[in-house]
C-alpha positions in Angstrom: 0.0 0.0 0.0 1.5 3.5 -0.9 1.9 6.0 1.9 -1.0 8.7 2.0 0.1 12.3 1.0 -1.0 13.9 3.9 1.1 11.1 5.7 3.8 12.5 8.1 7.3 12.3 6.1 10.7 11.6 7.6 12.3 14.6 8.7 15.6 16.1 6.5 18.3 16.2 9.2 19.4 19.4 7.2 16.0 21.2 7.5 16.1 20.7 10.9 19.6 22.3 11.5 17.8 24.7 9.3 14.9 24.9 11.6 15.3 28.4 13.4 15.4 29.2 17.0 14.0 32.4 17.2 17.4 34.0 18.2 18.9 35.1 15.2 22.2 35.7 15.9 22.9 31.9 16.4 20.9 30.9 13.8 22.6 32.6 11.0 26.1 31.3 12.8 24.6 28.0 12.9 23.8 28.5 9.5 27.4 29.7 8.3 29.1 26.2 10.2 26.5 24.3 8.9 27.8 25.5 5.2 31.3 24.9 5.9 30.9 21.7 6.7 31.0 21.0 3.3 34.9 22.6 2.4 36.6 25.9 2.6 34.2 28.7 1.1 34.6 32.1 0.2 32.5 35.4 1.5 30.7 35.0 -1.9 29.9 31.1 -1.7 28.9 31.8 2.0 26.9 34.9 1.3 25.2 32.5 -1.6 24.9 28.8 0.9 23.5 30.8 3.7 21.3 33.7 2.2 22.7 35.9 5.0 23.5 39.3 4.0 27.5 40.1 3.1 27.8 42.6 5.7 26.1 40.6 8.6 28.0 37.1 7.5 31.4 39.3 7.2 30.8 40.2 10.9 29.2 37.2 12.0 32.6 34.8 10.6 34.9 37.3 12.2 32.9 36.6 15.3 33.5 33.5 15.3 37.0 33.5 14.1 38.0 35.3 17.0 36.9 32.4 19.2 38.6 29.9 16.4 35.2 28.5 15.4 35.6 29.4 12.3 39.1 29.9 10.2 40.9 30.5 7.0 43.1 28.5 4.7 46.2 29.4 2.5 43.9 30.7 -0.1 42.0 33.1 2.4 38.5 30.5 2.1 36.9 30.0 5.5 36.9 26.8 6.8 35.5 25.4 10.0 38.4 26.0 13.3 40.4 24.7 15.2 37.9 25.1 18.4 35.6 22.1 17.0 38.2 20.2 16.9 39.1 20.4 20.8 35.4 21.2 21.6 34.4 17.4 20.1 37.6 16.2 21.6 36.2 17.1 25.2 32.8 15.8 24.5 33.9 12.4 24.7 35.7 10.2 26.2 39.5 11.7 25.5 41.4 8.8 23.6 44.6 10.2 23.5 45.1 10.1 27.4 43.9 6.4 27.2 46.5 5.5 25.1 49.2 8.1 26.1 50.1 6.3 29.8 52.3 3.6 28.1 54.2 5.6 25.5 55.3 8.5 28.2 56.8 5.6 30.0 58.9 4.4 27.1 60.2 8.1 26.2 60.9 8.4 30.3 62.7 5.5 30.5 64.7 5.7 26.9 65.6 9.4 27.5 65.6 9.4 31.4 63.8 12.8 31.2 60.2 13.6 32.0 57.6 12.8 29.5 54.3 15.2 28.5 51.7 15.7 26.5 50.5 18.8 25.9 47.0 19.9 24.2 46.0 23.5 23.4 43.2 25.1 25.2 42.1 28.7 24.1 45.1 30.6 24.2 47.3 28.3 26.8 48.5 24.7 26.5 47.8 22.1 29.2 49.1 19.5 30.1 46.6 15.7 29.7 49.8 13.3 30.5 53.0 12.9 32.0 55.5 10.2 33.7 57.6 12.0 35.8 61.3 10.9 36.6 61.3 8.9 39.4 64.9 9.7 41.0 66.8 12.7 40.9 66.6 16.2 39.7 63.5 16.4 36.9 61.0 19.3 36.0 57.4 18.6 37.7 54.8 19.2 35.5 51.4 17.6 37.0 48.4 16.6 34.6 46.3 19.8 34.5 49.0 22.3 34.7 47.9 25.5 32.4 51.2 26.7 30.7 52.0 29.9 28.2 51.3 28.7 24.4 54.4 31.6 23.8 57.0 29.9 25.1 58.8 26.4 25.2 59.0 23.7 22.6 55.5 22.1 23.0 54.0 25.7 21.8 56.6 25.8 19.2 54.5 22.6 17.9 51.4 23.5 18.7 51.6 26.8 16.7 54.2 25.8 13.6 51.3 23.6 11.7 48.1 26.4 12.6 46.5 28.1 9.6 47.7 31.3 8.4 45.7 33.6 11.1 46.1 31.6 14.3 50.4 31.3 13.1 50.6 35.2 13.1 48.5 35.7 16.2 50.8 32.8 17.8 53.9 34.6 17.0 53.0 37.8 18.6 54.8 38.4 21.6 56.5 34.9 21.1 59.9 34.1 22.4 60.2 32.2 19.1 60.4 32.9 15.4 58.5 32.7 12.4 62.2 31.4 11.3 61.7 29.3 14.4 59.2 27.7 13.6 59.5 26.8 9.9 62.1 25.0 11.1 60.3 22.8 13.3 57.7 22.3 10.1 61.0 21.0 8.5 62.7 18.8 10.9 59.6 17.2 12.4 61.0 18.5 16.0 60.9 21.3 18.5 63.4 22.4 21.3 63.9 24.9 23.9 66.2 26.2 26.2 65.1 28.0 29.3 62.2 29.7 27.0 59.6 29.3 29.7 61.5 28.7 32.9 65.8 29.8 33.4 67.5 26.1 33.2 65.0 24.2 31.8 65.5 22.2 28.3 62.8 20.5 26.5 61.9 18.7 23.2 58.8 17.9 21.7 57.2 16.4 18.3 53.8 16.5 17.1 51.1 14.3 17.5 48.4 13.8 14.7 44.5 12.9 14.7 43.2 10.9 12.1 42.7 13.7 9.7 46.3 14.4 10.2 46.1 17.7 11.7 48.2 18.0 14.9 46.6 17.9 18.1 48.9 17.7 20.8 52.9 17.8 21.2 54.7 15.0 23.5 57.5 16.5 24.8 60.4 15.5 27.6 61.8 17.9 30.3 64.5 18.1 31.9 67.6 20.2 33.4 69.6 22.0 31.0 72.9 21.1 32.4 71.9 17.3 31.8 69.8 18.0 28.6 72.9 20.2 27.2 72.6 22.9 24.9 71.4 20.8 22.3 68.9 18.5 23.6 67.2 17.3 20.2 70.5 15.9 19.2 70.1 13.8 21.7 66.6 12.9 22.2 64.8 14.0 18.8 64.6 10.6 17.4 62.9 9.1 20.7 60.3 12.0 21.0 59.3 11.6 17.3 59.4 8.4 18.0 56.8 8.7 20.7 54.6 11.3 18.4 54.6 8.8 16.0 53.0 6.0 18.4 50.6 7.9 19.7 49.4 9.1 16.1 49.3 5.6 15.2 47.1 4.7 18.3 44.8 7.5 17.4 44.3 6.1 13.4 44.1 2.7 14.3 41.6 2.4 17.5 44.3 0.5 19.1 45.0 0.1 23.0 
């Protein structure tokens, strides 16, 4: 027998999103994520997906680019931001600090330094995992610990693979350098000495989600009379090492 036409239909999960709320500001916001979720977009493709008026959507995306909801790409298209990103990360049950526990002890043990990871919140880094050294002279840095994302090899990371916008706004007032920093895009590799804190050393390496983007450095700590002047000749290849783990852990649902 064929449905009636006056028959309730399935509801379009877009019309609903679509649906509005009665407060207009976060609907036409709602509206402009909801767009990007399909790629980057320009003003013009925006203005065109959404309906929304160029000068309101102009205003509205730097809105919500100022709280990295919404970004931009080399070519200047919006795309969605980096905030989503942490936002779903939160939501859920936070796999990288399941799986993190058992790498940090390797890189303790095969650097004999203390082993983080760090994961960008707002405008600071904080710290979701550490094995401390259990003897001897070693930075402390409990899980939890809110630390400066201008300073120190882990913000080196965090900032060297942002977009365009969130790069320049991470350089300002920096201890590093844009030159800085395209070196650690080269080398795969970040270090410090006594950036954040007088004679402490630190290297760290990126760790990568399954869309590849980076989102969170693991790093070791230590004094810089034991670390030397040149801690990532000595421990790069372990902390990479590390990065690359716990990125693999993160693509393959593995424990």
């Amino acid at each position: 027998m064929s449905p009636s036409p006056h028959a309730p239909q399935p509801a379009d999960p877009s019309a609903v999103r679509r649906t509005p709320s009665g407060v207009g500001v976060v609907d036409k916001s709602a509206a402009i994520l909801d767009a990007l979720e399909s790629g980057p977009a320009t003003l013009a493709g925006l203005v065109e997906a959404t309906g929304i008026a160029r000068p309101t959507l102009h205003r509205l995306a730097g809105a919500l680019a100022h709280h990295r909801l919404v970004g931009k790409d080399l070519h200047g298209r919006y795309v969605l931001g980096s905030r989503l990103t942490e936002l779903a990360s939160a939501a859920g049950e936070d796999r990288l600090t399941s799986v993190a526990g058992p790498v940090l002890l390797w890189l303790r043990d095969a650097t004999g330094e203390s082993a983080q990871v760090f994961r960008r919140q707002a405008d600071s880094r904080v710290c979701v995992a550490s094995a401390e050294r259990p003897v001897g002279l070693r930075d402390t840095i409990p899980v939890g610990t809110r630390m400066s994302m201008k300073a120190g090899s882990a913000a080196q990371v965090l900032v060297a693979w942002e977009d365009h916008d969130r790069l320049v706004e991470g350089l300002d007032e920096a201890v590093f350098t844009p030159t800085v920093l395209a070196a650690v895009r080269r080398r795969g590799w970040a270090q410090s000495l006594a950036e954040r804190e007088r004679g402490v050393a630190s290297v760290s390496a990126p760790v990568r989600g399954p869309s590849g983007r980076v989102i969170a450095a693991v790093s070791i700590s230590g004094p810089l009379e034991r670390l030397t002047r040149q801690p990532g000749r000595r421990h790069a290849d372990a902390v990479v090492s590390a990065g690359a783990r716990l990125t693999e852990l993160l693509r393959s649902g593995e424990d």
